[in-house]
VOLUMVO-361671 format. One record per residue (C-alpha): residue in three letters; chain; x, y, z; residue number from 1. Coordinates in steps of 0.1 Angstrom, whole numbers, plus 5000, padded with zeros to 4 digits. Example, Ala and Ser with C-alpha at 12.3 -4.5 7.8 and 13.67 -1.06 7.14 Angstrom:
# VOLUMVO-361671
+------+-------+------+------+------+------+
| resn | chain |    u |    v |    w | resi |
+------+-------+------+------+------+------+
|  ALA |     A | 5123 | 4955 | 5078 |    1 |
|  SER |     A | 5137 | 4989 | 5071 |    2 |
+------+-------+------+------+------+------+
END
This chain:
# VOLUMVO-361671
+------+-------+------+------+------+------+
| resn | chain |    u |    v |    w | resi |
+------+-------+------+------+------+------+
|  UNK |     A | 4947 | 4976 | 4870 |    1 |
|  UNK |     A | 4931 | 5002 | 4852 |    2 |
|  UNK |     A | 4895 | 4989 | 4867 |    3 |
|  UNK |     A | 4908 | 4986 | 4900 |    4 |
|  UNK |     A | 4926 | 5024 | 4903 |    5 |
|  UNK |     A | 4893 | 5036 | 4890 |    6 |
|  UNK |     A | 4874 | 5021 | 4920 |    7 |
|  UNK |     A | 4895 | 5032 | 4945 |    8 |
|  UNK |     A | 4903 | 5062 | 4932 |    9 |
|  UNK |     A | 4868 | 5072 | 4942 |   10 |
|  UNK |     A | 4875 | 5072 | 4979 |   11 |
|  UNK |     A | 4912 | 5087 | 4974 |   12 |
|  UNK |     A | 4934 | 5054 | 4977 |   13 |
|  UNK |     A | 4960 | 5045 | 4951 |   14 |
|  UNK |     A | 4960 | 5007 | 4944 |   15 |
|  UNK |     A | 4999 | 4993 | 4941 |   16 |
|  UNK |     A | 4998 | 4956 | 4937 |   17 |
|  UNK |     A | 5030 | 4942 | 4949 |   18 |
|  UNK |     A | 5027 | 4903 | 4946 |   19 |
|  UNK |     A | 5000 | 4877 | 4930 |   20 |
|  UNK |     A | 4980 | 4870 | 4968 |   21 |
|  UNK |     A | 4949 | 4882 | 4976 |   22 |
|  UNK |     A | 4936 | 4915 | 4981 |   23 |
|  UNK |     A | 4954 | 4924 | 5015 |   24 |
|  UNK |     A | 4990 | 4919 | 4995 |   25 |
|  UNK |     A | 4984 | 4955 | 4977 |   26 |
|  UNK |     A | 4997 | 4986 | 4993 |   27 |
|  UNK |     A | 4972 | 5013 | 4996 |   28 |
|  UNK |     A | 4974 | 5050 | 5005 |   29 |
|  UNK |     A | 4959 | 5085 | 5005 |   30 |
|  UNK |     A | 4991 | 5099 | 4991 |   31 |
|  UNK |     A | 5003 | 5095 | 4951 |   32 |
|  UNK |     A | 5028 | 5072 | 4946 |   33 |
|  UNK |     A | 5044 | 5079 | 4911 |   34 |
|  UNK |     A | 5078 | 5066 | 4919 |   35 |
|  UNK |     A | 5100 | 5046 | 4939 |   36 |
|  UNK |     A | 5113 | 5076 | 4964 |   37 |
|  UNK |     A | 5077 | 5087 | 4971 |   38 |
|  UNK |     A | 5077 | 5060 | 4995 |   39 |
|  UNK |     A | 5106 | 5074 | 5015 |   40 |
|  UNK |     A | 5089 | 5081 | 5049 |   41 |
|  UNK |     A | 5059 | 5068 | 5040 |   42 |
|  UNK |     A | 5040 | 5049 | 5068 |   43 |
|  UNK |     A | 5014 | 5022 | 5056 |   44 |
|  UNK |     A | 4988 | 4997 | 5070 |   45 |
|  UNK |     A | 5007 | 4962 | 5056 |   46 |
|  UNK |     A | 4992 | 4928 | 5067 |   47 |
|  UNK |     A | 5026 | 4908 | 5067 |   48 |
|  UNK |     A | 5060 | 4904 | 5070 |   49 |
|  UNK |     A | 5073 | 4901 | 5034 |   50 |
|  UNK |     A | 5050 | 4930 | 5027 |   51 |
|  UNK |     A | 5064 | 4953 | 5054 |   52 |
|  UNK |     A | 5098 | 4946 | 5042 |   53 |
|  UNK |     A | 5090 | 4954 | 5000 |   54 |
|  UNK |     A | 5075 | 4992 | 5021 |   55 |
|  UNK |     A | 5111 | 4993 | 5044 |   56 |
|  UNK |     A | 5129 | 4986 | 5014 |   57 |
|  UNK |     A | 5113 | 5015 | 4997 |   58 |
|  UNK |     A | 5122 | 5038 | 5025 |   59 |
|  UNK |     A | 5086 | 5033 | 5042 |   60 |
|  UNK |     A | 5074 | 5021 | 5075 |   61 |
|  UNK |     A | 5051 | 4992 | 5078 |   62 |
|  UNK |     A | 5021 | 4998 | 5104 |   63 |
|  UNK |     A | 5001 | 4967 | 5116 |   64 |
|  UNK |     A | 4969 | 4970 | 5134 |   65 |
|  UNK |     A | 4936 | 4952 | 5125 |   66 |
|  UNK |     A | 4912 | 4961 | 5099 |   67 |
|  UNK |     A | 4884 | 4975 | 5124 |   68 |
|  UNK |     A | 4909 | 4996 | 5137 |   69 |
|  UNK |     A | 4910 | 5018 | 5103 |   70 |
+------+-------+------+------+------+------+
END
């Protein structure tokens, strides 16, 4: 995990892994995240449904639009 934060901590982007998929599963954002209510109001790229519920469970919005939209 350690490895992974360091890499894409270089362009800004905390890694969260949320589930043992591949790489889309993790959540990704711009923004810290050091605990459970800084995902209150939090909108987020998530690729599917179980994923978008974990982020409205957290008090987050899920946002789905394709890859070369980003």
């Amino acid at each position: 995990m350690e490895l992974a934060q360091e890499l894409y901590g270089k362009y800004g982007i905390v890694w969260f892994p949320h589930s043992v998929t591949g790489p889309e599963s993790g959540m990704r954002s711009n923004k810290a995240v050091k605990k459970g209510d800084d995902y209150k109001g939090l909108k987020m790229r998530q690729c599917g449904r179980v994923q978008a519920k974990i982020l409205q469970d957290l008090g987050g919005s899920a946002i789905f639009m394709p890859g070369a939209e980003i």
